[in-house]
N, C-alpha and C positions, 0 to 999 in steps of 0.2 A: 219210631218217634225220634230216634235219635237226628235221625238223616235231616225233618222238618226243624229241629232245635239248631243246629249247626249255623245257617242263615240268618237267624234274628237274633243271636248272640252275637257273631261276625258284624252286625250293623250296630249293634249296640255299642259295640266298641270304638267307632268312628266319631271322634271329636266334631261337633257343629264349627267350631271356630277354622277346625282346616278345612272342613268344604269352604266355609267363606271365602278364606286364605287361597284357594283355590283356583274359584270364580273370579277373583279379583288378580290373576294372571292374564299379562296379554298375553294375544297370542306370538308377538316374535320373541317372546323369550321362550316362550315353549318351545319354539324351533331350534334356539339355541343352550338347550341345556345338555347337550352331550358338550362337552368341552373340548373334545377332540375334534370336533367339527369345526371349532373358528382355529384352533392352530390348522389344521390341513389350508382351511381357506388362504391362511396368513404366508406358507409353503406353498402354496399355487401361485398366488399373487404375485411373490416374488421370485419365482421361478422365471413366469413369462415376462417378468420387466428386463431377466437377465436373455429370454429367447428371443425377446424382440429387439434388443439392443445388439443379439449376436447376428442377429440374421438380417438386420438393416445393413449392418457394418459388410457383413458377405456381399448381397445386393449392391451396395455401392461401390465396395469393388471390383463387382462382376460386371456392372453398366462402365463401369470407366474402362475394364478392358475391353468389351467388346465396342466402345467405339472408336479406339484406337487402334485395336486389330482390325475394323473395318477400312480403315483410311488407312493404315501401315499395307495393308495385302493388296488395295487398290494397286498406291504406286510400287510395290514391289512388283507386281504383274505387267506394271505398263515398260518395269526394265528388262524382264524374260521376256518379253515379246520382243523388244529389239536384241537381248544379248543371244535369244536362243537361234536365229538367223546365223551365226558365224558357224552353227555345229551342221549345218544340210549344206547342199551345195545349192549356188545362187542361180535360179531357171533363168534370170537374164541374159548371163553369161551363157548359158548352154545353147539359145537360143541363138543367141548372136553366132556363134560358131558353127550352129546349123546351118545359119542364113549363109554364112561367110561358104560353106562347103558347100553349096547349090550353086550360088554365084558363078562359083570357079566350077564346076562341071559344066553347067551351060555354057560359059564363057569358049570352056576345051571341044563343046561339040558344034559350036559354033564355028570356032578357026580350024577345024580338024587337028588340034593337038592332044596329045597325050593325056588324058583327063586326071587332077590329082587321085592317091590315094583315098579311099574310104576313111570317113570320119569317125575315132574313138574317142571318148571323152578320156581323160587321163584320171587317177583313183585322185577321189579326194581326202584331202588330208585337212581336220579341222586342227587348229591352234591347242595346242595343249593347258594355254593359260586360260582361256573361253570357257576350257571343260572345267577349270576350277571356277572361274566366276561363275559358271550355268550351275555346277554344285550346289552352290554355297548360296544362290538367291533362290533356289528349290525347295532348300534345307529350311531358308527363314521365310518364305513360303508356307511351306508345310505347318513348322512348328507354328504360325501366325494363325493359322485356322483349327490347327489344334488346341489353341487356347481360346479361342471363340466359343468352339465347342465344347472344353471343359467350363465355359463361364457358365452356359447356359444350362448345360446341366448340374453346375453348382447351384445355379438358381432354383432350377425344381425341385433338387433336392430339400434345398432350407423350406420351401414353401410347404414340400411336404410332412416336413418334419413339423412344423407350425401346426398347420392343419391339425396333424394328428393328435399332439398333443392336447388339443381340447373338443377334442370329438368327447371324451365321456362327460358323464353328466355329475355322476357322484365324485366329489372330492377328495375323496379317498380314492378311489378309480382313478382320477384324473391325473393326481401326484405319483401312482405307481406307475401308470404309460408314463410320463415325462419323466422319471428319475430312468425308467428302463431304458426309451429312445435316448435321453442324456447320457446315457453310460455305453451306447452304439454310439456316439457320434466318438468318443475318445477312443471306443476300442477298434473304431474301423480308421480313425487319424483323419478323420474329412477336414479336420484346419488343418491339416498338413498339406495335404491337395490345394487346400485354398492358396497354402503359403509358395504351392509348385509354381501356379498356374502364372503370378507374375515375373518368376526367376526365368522359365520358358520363353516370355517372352520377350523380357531384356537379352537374351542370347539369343530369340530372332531377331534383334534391330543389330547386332553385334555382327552376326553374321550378313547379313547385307550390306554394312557397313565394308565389311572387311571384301566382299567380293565387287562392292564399289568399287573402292583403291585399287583392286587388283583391276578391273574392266579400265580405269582411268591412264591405269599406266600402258594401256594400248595404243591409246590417241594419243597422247600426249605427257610427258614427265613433270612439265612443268605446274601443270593444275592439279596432278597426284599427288605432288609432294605437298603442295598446299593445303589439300584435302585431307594427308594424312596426317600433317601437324596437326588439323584440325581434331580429329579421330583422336590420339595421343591426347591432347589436350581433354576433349572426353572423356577417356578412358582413365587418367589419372584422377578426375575430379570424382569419378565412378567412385574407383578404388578409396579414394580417402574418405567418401559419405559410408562407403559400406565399412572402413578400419574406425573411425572415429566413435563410432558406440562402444565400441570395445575398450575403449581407453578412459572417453568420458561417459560415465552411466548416465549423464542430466543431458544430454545433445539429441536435439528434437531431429538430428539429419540420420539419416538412416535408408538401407536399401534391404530388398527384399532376400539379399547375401547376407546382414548382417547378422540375422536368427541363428539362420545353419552353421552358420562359420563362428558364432560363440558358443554354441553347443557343440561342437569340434574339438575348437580350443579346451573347453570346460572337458571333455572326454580325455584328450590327450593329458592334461594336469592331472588327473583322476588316476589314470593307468600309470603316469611317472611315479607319485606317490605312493600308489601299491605295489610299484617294483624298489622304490627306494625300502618301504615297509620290511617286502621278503628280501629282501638286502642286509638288512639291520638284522632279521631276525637268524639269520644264516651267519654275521660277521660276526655278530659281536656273542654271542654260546661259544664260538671256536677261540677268538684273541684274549676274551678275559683272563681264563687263567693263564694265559701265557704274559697279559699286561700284570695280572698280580705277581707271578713268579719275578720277571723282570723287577718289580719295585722290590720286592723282597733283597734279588740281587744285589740291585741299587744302592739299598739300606745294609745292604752287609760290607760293601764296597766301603762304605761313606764311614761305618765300623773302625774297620782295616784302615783306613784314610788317617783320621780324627786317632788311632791309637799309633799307627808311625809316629803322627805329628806330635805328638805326647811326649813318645820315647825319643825322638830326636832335639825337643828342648828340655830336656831333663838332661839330655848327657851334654847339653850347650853351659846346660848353668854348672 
């Protein structure tokens, strides 16, 4: 009997006013009466306004490199196709000297004379300055397709990262993938990558540059030097956009040196200070007592001093 009493006492006890109380619930607040649910929502939300805004900003520098790496590799290819001709020897000329040693045997078995010697080509020797211009437009070559192709897998990468981050569905799911892939993207450095991939390629236009001048002062000295003023003039305005953040913090001019080279600087200042630190802490345990003894000295000296001059105007007066 007891098991059938349990039930109708247990409803007995059910206020009519809260069933009302009840019924008269919509249903999106039913939805939201865990509380924790509109904070996660409130942490997702602004999660992806910060993943969207990081990953556009990636994007837009990844399209701006790759289309200027495409147009910089262009004409650097179209200068290796004429500089890489000085490193082989020229089949015009071997030709010519062919023909020229046919000539004169026929010529010799014709008059019955003595027919020249056998033709050898003599070793070629390419220019030594060539092998640094063919270097040096290889190098900024290379690295120019090497940042094409880190752009592009910059790209997938963010897209995946994106992606993934709202594959789940529950909110609480969704905020722990994105705080976890957030917390890969710092521990693997991928904006450090980002911050490579333009440094690389100012140092292939750098080097093209520089095996320009050098191929320029082949032909001719006078359009080299004008060039390379030109280069110097470059390369100064380079340096002061990338020194000036350093100096002034509010200066919108800025190069893709000037991160790495304040975190240098900020590194070297760091280490000076904790060598001055165990400096301090090594000088001054050792000199104190020896600066107190000294002032003790001092004051016994100053004693001695102060009682001559006593005893010497006392025997005046």
């Amino acid at each position: 009997m007891s098991q059938h009493a349990n039930p109708n006492r247990d409803a007995a006890q059910i206020d009519p006013e809260d069933l009302q109380r009840a019924e008269k619930i919509p249903e999106t607040d039913i939805e939201y009466v865990d509380s924790s649910a509109q904070l996660w929502a409130v942490v997702i939300k602004e999660g992806e306004k910060y993943d969207e805004t990081l990953v556009e900003k990636w994007k837009g520098d990844m399209d701006g490199i790759l289309i200027f790496t495409g147009l910089f590799s262009a004409t650097v290819s179209a200068f290796i196709i004429d500089g890489y001709k000085y490193l082989s020897r020229n089949s015009n000329d071997t030709t010519v000297q062919l023909l020229t040693q046919i000539t004169q045997q026929l010529s010799a078995s014709a008059t019955g004379s003595v027919p020249p010697p056998p033709f050898t080509l003599p070793p070629f020797n390419y220019p030594s300055s060539m092998l640094k211009v063919n270097i040096l437009w290889f190098l900024s070559l290379g690295l120019s397709v090497s940042c094409a192709l880190a752009a592009t897998l910059i790209q997938q990468w963010a897209r995946n990262y994106l992606l993934t981050t709202r594959l789940p569905s529950s909110p609480q799911r969704r905020a722990r993938v994105r705080t976890y892939l957030f917390q890969g993207l710092h521990k693997f450095r991928l904006d450090s990558i980002v911050n490579t991939v333009p440094i690389l390629l100012h140092a292939s236009v750098f080097l093209f540059f520089t095996g320009l001048v050098e191929f320029l002062f082949q032909i001719t000295n006078t359009v080299a030097y004008i060039f390379l003023s030109f280069v110097i003039v470059c390369a100064i305005v380079y340096i002061g956009l990338t020194l000036l953040p350093l100096f002034y913090r509010d200066c919108p001019y800025r190069t893709p040196m000037s991160g790495p080279l304040w975190r240098f600087l900020q590194a070297i200042q760091v280490a000076f200070f904790a060598l001055c630190r165990r400096v301090y802490k090594v000088i001054v345990p050792n000199w104190t007592p020896r600066l107190l003894n000294l002032k003790g000295y001092v004051g016994k000296c100053k004693e001695r001093l102060l009682g001559v001059y006593s005893t010497t105007l006392r025997d005046v007066r």
